[in-house]
N, C-alpha and C positions, 0 to 999 in steps of 0.2 A: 285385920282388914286391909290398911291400908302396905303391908308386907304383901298382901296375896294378889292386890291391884299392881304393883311394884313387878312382881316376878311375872304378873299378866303380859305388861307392858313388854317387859324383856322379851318374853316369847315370841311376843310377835315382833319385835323388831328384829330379833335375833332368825326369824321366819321367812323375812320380806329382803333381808340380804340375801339370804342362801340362793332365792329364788331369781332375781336379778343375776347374781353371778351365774346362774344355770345357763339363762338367757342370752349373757354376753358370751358364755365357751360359746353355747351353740351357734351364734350368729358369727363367731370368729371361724369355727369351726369350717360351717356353709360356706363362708367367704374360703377357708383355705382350698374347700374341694372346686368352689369354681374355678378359682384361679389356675388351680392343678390341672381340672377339664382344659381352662384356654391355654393353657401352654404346650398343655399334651395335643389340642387339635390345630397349635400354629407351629408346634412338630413333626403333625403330620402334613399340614401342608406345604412345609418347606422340603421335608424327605419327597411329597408325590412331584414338586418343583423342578428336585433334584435328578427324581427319576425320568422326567421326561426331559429334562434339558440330557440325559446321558442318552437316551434313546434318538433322541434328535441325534445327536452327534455320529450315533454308532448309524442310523439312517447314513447320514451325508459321508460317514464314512465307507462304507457297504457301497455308495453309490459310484463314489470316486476310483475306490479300488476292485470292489466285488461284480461292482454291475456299469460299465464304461458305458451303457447304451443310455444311462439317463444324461450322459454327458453326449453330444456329438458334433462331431467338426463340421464347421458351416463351410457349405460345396460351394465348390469352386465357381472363379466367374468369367468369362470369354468378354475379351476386350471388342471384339466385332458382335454385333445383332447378328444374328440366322440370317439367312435372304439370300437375294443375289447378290456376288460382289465381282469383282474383277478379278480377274487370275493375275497370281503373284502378291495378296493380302495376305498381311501378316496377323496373325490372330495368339493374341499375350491371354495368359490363364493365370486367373492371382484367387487368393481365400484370406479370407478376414481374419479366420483363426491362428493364435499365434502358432508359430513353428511345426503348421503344417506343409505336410510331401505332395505334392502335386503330383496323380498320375494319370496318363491319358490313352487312349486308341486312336489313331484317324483310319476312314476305312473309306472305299469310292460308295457311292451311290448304290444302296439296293443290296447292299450286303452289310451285315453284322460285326462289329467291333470284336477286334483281334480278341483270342484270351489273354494272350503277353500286354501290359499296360506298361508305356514307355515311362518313365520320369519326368516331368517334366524341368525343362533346363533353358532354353532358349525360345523366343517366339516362332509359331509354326506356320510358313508357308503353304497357304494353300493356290494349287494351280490348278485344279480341275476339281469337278463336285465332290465333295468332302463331306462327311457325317464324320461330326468329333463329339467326344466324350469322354468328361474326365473325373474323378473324383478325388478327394485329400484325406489323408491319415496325420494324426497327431497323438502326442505321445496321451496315454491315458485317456484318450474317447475314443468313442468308437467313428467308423469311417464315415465319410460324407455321404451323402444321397450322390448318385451321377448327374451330374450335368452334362446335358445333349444339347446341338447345336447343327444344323442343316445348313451346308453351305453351296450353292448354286452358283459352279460359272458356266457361263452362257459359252458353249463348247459346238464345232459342227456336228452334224449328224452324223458326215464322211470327214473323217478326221486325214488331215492333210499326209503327202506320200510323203517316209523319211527317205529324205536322199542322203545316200551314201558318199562317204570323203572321194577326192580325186583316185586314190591308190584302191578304192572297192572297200572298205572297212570298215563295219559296223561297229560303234567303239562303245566300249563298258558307259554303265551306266543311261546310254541310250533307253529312252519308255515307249515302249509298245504297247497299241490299245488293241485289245482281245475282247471276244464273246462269247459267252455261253452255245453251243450248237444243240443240246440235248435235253429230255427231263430226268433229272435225279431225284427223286424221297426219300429220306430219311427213314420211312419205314423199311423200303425194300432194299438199300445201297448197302453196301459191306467196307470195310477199310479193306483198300489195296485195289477196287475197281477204280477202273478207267473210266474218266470222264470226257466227252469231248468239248475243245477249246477251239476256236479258231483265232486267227492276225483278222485284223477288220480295218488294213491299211495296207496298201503298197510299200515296198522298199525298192526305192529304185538310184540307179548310176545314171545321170546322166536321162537320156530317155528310156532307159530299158528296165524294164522288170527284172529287180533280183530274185525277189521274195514278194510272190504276187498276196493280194488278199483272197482270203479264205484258206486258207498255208495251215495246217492240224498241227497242234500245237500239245505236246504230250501235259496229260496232270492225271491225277492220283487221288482218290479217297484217300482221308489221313485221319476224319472221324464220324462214326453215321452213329449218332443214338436216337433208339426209336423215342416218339413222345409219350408221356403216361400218363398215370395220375397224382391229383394233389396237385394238375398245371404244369408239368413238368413240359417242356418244349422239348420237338426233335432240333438236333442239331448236325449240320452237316460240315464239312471241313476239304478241303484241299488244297495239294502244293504243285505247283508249276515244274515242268523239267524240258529240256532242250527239246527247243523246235530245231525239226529235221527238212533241208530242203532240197534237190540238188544234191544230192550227197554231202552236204555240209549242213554239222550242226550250232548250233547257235546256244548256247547256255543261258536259263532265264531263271530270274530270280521272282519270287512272285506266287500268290494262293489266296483266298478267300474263307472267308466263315460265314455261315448262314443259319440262324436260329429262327423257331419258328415262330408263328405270328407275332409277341408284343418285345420283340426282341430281348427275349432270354428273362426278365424279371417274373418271377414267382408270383401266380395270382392268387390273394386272399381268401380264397374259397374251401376253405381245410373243411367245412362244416359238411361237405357234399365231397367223401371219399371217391365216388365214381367221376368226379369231373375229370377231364382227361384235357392234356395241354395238345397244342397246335403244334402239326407236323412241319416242317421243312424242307421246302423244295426248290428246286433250282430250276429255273425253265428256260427256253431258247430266247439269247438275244439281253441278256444281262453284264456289262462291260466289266471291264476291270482292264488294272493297268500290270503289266510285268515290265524289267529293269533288266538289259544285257548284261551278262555277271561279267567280261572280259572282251578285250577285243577281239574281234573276227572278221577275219578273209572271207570276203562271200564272190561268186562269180556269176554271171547273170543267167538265168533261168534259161531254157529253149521255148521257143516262140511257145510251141503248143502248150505247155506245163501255164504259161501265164495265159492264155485262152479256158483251158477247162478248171482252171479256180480263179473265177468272174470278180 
């Protein structure tokens, strides 16, 4: 009896181990899988870390190299306001951006900035109505927006007579003010048509008329593109050549550009293929200035020649 209570006892204590240790694997167990779960999901959050700090980079590097437009050079800035100023104002052009090129146009009143853009290098004197505009390049961005700038001097209506040196000699570099006599369009002009020019000032010796005003002053088509669509602007072009007077000719240096309406930038309208850009036209009574290429012996006109060009 008391052997089969004996072997009882054992059983069951030999029972209530087993089951305990069951209990402890499996809660080691559970704990090992959780732990394995957080390691393996603070592995994947450091890999998706990883992967978006490399996507940032390859971003910012794409932007630097592949795509210059997220970068761009801050536009230049004109040391004079726009307005009116006094003829012989110097007007300086600087850009914030490091080790950008400064380029510029100046072009007279009422006409369109050259396509050749000068460099700039020195501050630029302005002596008569001036439109400038100029924009910066740097290495790895893309270029600046233009900056424009209306400059007004207060100029006669009837620009004063040049009078000629004691020995009769129109001498290089002299500026002659000229006008438009005609209409030109951009739809209908061709390169190599004539346009008419006139002098819209006297030259004279002394009292007499060499070179009376209204004197035809030869120039050229040099570009007509019609305007189209997607805003494309007409654009018209011409270059100056020797005014013929007396039988003597006078070599001039000197021409214009004219783009139609918003001066030659591209309207954001792509959405409406049929919108169509603004033509260019040239109309009577538009100035400009031309420069004597060389000096020249001029001899004074005969009375009547300075009578019938008024």
């Amino acid at each position: 009896m008391k052997a089969a209570l004996f072997v009882f006892v054992l059983g069951a204590v030999s029972a209530f181990g087993q089951d305990d240790a069951g209990m402890m694997a499996a809660q080691q167990a559970a704990m090992a899988s959780q732990q394995a779960t957080q390691q393996a999901l603070q592995d994947m959050q450091t890999a998706s870390q990883t992967a978006q700090q490399a996507s940032q980079q390859a971003m910012d590097n794409n932007q630097q190299n592949s795509f210059p437009f997220f970068h761009t050079t801050r536009m230049p800035i004109f040391s004079v306001k726009e307005g009116t100023i006094t003829s012989g104002t110097f007007v300086r052009i600087s850009c914030r951006t490091r080790n950008a090129v400064i380029f510029y146009t100046a072009t007279t009143k009422g006409w369109s900035p050259a396509a050749n853009a000068q460099m700039y290098i020195d501050p630029i004197p302005i002596d008569t109505t001036t439109q400038l505009q100029a924009f910066a390049v740097a290495p790895n961005k893309a270029n600046s927006d233009i900056a424009n700038a209306l400059y007004t001097v207060n100029e006669p209506s009837n620009p004063q007579p040049i009078v000629l040196s004691a020995d009769g000699v129109l001498h290089a570099n002299t500026r002659l003010h000229l006008v438009t006599n005609s209409t030109v369009s951009s739809e209908t002009a061709q390169v190599g048509d004539d346009i008419s020019i006139i002098l819209n000032q006297d030259v004279i010796e002394g009292d007499i008329v060499v070179v009376p005003k209204g004197t035809q002053v030869s120039a050229t088509i040099t570009q007509a593109d019609h305007s189209g669509r997607f805003g494309r602007s007409g654009i018209l072009a011409f270059e100056l050549y020797p005014m013929t007077f007396n039988g003597t000719q006078i070599p001039l240096r000197g021409g214009a550009t004219l783009i139609g309406g918003n001066g030659g930038k591209q309207k954001a309208r792509f959405s409406l293929p049929s919108f169509h850009g603004d033509r260019a036209e040239i109309n009577p009574g538009m100035s400009l200035i031309a420069s004597v290429v060389v000096d020249t012996h001029l001899k004074p006109a005969a009375p009547q020649a300075a009578i019938a060009n008024p």
